[in-house]
C-alpha positions in Angstrom: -1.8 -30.5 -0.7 -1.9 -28.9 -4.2 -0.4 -27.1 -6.1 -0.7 -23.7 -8.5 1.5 -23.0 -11.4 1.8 -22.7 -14.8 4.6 -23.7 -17.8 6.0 -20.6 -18.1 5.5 -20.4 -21.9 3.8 -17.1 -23.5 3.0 -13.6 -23.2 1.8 -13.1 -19.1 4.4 -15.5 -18.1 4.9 -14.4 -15.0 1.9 -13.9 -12.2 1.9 -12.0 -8.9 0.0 -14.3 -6.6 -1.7 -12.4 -3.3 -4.0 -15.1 -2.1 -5.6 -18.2 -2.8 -9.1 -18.9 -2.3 -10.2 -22.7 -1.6 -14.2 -23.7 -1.3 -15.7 -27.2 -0.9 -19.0 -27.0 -1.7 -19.5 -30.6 0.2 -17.9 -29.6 3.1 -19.2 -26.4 3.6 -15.6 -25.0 3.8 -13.8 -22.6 2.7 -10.0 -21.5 2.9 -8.1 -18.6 2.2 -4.4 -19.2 2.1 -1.8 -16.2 1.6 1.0 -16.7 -1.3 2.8 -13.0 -1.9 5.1 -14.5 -4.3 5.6 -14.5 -8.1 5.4 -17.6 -9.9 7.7 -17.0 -12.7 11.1 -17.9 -14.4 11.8 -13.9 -14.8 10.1 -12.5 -11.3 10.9 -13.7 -7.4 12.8 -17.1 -6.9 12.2 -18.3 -10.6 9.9 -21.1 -9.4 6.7 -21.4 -11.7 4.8 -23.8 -9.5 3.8 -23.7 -5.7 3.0 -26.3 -3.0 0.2 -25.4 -0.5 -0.9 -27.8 2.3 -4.6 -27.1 3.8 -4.4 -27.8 7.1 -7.5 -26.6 9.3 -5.5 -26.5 12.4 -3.0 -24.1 10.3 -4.9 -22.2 7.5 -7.1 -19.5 7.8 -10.8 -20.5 7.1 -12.1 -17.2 5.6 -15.4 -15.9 3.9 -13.1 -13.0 2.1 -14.0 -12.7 -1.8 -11.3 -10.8 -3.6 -11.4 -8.7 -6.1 -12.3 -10.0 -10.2 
């Protein structure tokens, strides 16, 4: 599990998360895990922090690189 957040203190305060990509280099793995939520005390639910399990029976191992 981990987690992706921040402390909701200065000027970009809230953040529009799409997806989240995972590698491990010494695995040779890599996961892409879909979010669609705001993380942000004035945008979505409030929250400013997110839980995500990776799970490779659940999460969708992906080679997708998004955009910078």
């Amino acid at each position: 599990m981990f987690k992706l957040g921040h402390d909701g203190v200065g000027p970009r305060e809230n953040w529009f998360v799409k997806h989240i990509e995972i590698s491990q280099p010494l695995s040779g793995k890599n996961y892409f895990i879909g979010c669609n939520q705001w993380l942000g005390t004035e945008k979505g639910d409030g929250l400013t922090i997110r839980k995500f399990r990776i799970d490779d029976a659940n999460t969708k191992i992906s080679s997708f690189r998004g955009c910078k």
